[in-house]
LOZAZA-806804 format. One record per residue (C-alpha): x, y, z. Coordinates in steps of 0.2 Angstrom, whole numbers, padded with zeros to 4 digits, always signed. Layout:
# LOZAZA-806804
XYZ...
# end
This chain:
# LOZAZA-806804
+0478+0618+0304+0460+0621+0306+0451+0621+0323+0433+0617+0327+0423+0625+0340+0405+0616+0344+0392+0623+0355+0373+0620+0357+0376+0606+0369+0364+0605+0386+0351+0596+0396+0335+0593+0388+0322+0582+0394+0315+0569+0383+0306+0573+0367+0316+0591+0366+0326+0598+0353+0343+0606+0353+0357+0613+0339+0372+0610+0339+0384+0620+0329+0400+0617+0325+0413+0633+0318+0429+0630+0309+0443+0640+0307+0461+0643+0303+0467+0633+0286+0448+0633+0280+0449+0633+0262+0445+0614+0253+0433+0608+0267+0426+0594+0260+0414+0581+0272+0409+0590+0289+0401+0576+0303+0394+0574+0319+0403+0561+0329+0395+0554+0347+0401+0543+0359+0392+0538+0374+0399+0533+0391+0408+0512+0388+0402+0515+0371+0413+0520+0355+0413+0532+0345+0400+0531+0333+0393+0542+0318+0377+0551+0317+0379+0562+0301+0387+0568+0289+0386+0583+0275+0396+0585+0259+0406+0600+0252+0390+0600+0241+0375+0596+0254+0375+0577+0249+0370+0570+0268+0370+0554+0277+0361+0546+0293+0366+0534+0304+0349+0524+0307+0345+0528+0323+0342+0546+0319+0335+0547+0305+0316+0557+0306+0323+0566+0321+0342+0572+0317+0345+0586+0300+0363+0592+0297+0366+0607+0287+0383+0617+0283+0385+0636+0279+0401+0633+0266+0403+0654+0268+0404+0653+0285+0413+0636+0288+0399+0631+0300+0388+0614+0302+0375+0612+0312+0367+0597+0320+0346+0600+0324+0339+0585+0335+0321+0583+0337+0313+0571+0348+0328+0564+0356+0328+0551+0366+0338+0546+0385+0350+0537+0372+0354+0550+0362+0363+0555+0376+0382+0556+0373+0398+0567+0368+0396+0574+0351+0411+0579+0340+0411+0591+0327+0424+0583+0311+0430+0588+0298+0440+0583+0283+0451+0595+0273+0460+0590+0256+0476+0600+0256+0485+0584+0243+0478+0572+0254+0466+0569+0266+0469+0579+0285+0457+0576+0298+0452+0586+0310+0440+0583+0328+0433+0598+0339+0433+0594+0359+0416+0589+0360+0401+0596+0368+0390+0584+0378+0372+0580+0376+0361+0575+0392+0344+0571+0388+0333+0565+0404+0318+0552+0403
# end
């Protein structure tokens, strides 16, 4: 089992910046792809980014320019920093995390919420 544990989460008024981070523990060995996850109120979930075992990343295009993702493998940590954000960037974000253990397992983290006022 592995558990993840995110924090950085907050009110910020438009324009802002925040960091999320996102700790991982428990049956950590072979993480592979790490992600932040959001989902706004009557929305569904959506992806803002993700980082490989190897730092290869990816942006959904929304955020790109204002959003970085970056891991510490030794630490099992990702992080999430969001410049400029924006009234809709409001949401839920959810730390993921996919662990190869002779297949695939995914695993979510409970979510910190994200309020950023106009």
């Amino acid at each position: 089992q592995v558990q993840l544990v995110e924090s950085g989460g907050g009110l910020v008024q438009a324009g802002g910046s925040l960091r999320l981070s996102c700790a991982a523990s428990g049956s950590t060995f072979n993480i592979n792809r790490m992600a932040w996850y959001r989902q706004a109120p009557g929305n569904q979930r959506e992806l803002v980014a993700s980082i490989s075992r190897f730092g290869s990343t990816n942006y959904t295009d929304s955020v790109k320019g204002r959003f970085a993702i970056s891991r510490d493998n030794a630490k099992n940590t990702v992080f999430l920093q969001m410049d400029s954000l924006k009234p809709e960037d409001t949401a839920v974000y959810y730390c993921h995390a996919i662990v190869w253990r002779g297949r695939d397992y995914s695993y979510w983290g409970q979510g910190t919420q994200v309020t950023v006022s106009s």
